[in-house]
C-alpha positions as a LaTeX table, in Angstrom:
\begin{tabular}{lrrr}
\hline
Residue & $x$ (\AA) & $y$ (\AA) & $z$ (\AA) \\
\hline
Unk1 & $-9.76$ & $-5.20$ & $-26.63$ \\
Unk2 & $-7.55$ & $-3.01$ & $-24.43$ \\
Unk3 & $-6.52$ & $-4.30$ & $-20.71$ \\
Unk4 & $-5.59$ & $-2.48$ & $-18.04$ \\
Unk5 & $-2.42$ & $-4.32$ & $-16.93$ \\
Unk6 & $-1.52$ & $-3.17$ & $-13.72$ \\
Unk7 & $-1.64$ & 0.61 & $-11.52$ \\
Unk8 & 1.52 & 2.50 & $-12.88$ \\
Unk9 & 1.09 & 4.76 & $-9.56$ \\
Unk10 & $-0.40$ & 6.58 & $-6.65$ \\
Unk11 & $-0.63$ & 9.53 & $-5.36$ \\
Unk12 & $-1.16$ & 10.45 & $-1.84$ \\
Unk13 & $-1.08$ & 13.82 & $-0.76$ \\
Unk14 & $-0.40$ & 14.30 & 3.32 \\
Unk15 & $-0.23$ & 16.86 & 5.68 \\
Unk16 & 3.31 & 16.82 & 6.86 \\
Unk17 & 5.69 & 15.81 & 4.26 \\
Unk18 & 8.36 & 14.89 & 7.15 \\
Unk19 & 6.38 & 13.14 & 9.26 \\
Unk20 & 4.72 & 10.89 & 6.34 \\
Unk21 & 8.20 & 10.43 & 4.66 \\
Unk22 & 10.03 & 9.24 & 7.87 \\
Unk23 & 6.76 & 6.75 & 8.18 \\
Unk24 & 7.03 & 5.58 & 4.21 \\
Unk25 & 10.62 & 5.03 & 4.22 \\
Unk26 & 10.21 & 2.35 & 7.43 \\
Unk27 & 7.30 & 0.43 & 5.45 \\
Unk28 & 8.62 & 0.27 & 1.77 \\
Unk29 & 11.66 & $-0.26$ & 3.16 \\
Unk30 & 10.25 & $-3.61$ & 4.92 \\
Unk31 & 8.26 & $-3.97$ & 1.27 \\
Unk32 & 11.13 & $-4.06$ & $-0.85$ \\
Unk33 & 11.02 & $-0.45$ & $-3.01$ \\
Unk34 & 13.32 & 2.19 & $-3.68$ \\
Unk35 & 12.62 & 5.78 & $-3.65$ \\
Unk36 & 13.67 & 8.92 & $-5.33$ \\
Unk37 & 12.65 & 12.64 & $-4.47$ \\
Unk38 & 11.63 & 15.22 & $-7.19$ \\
Unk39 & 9.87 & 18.79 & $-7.65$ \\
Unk40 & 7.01 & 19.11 & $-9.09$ \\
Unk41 & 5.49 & 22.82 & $-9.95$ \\
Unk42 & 7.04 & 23.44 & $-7.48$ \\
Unk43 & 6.06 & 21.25 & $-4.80$ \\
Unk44 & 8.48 & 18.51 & $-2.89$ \\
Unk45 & 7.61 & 14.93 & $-4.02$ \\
Unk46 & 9.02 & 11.70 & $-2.91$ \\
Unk47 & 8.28 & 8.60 & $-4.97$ \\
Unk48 & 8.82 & 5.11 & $-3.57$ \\
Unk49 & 8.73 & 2.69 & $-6.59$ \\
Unk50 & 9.22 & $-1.18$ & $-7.52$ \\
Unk51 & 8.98 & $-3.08$ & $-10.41$ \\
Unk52 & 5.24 & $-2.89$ & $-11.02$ \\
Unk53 & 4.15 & 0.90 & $-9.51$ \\
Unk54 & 5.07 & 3.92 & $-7.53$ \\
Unk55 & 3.73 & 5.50 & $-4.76$ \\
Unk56 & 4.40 & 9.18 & $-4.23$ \\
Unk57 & 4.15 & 11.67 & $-1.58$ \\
Unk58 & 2.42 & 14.70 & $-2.32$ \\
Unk59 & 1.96 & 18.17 & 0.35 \\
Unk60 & $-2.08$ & 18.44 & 0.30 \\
Unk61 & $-3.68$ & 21.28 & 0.01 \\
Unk62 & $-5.85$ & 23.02 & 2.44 \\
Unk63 & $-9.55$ & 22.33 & 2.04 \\
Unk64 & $-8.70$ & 18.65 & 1.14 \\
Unk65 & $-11.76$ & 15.87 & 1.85 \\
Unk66 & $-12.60$ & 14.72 & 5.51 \\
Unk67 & $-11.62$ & 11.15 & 6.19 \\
Unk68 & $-14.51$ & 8.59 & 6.00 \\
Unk69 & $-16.53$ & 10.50 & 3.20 \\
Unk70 & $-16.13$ & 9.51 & $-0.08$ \\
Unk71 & $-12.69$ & 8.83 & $-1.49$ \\
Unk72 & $-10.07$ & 5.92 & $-0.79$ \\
Unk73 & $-11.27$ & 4.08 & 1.94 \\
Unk74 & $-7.94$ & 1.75 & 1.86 \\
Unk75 & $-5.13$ & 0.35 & $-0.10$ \\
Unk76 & $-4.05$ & $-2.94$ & 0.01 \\
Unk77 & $-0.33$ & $-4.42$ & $-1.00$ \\
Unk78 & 0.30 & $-7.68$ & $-2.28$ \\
Unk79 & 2.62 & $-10.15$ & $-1.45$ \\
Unk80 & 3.12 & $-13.21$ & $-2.45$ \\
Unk81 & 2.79 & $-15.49$ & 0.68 \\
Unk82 & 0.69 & $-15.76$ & 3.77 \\
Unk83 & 3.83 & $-16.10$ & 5.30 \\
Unk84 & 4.96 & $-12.64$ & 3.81 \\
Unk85 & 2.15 & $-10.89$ & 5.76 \\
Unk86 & 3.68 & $-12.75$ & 9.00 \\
Unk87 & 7.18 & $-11.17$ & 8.09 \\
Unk88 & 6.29 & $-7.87$ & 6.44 \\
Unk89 & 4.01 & $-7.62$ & 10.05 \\
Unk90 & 6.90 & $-8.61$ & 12.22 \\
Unk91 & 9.15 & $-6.14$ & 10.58 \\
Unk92 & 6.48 & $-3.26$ & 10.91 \\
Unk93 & 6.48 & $-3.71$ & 14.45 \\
Unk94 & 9.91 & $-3.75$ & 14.64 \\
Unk95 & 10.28 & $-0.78$ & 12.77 \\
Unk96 & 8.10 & 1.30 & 15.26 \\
Unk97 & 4.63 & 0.93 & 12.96 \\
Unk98 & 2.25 & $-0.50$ & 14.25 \\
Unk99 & 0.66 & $-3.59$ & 11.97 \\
Unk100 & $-1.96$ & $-5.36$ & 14.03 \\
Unk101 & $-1.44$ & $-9.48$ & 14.05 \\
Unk102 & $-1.70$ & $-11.17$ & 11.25 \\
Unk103 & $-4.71$ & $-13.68$ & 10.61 \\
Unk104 & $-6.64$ & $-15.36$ & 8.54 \\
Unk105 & $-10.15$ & $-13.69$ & 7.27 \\
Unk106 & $-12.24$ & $-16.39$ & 5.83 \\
Unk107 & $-15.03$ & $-14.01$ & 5.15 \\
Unk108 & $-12.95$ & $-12.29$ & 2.95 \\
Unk109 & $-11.73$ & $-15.39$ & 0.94 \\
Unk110 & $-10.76$ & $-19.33$ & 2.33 \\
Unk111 & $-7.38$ & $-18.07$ & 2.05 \\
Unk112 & $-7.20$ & $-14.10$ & 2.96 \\
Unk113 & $-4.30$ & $-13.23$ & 5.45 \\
Unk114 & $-3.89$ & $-9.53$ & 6.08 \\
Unk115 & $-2.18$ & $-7.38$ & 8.51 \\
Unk116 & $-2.92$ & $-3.93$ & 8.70 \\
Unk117 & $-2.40$ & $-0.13$ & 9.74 \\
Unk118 & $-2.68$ & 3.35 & 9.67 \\
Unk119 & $-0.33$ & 6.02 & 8.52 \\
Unk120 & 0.10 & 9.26 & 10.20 \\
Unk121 & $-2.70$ & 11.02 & 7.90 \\
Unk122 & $-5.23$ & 8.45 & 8.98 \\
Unk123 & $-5.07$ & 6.35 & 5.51 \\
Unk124 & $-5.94$ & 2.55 & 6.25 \\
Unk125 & $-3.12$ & 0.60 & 4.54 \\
Unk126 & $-3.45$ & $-3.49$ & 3.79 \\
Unk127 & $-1.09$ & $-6.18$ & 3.05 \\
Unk128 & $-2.21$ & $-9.52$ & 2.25 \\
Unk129 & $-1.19$ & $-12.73$ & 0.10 \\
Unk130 & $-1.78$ & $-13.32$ & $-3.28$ \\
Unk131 & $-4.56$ & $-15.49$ & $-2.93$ \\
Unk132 & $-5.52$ & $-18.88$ & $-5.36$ \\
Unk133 & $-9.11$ & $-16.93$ & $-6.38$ \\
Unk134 & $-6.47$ & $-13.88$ & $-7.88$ \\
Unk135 & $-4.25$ & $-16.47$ & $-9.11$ \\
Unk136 & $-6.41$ & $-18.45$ & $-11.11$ \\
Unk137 & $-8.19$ & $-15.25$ & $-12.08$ \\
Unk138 & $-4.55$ & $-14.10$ & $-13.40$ \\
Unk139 & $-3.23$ & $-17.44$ & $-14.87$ \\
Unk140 & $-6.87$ & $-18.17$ & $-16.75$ \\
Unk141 & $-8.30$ & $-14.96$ & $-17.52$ \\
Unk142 & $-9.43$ & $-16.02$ & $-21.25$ \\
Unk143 & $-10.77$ & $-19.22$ & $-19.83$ \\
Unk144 & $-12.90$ & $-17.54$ & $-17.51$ \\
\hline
\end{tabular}
């Protein structure tokens, strides 16, 4: 049977290509990627990338969808740790973006600690810890 193994990338188009890069570069570069910038038919791209996916700046197009209707409603990074949320928050903040405190969310999961925030288009971003539900989930799959 074919698996999906993993999101080889995402697009995000914004409204300000300067504004959203100067915010990207601060939070991969807390997160650990590398980026590269490329034309595409036309239009500027910039792709920030690690070893499992990119994500990639886009200009958007006028007419685009309203926030809150239906589309992404967030995207959520993983790290390993809870204590990687604690440092990938403290370095947000210290990097002028502003990641709320990070916490536990039992409603979520027994073990769910996020931080999150907002880039300058309005997308919700999420980081949170690579939780013992996703790794047994990851570890066992056939056994499941």
């Amino acid at each position: 049977m074919l698996e999906v193994i993993g999101i080889d990338h995402i697009y995000v188009a914004v409204t300000d290509m300067e504004r959203s890069t100067a915010f990207y570069d601060r939070v991969f570069r807390v997160l650990g990627f590398r980026s590269n910038r490329f034309v595409l038919n036309g239009d500027p791209h910039v792709q920030y990338y690690n070893r499992h996916f990119g994500y990639v700046l886009r200009p958007a197009k006028r007419g685009g969808a309203a926030p809150d209707t239906a589309g992404l409603h967030h995207l959520c990074f993983r790290v390993n740790f809870a204590e990687d949320v604690e440092t990938a928050a403290k370095e947000l903040n210290s990097a002028g973006i502003a990641a709320s405190p990070p916490r536990l969310y039992p409603d979520y999961a027994p073990d769910y600690v996020a931080t999150f925030f907002t880039d300058p288009d309005g997308l919700k971003l999420e980081i949170t810890n690579y939780r013992a539900e996703r790794r047994e989930r990851h570890d066992h799959w056939d056994q499941l």
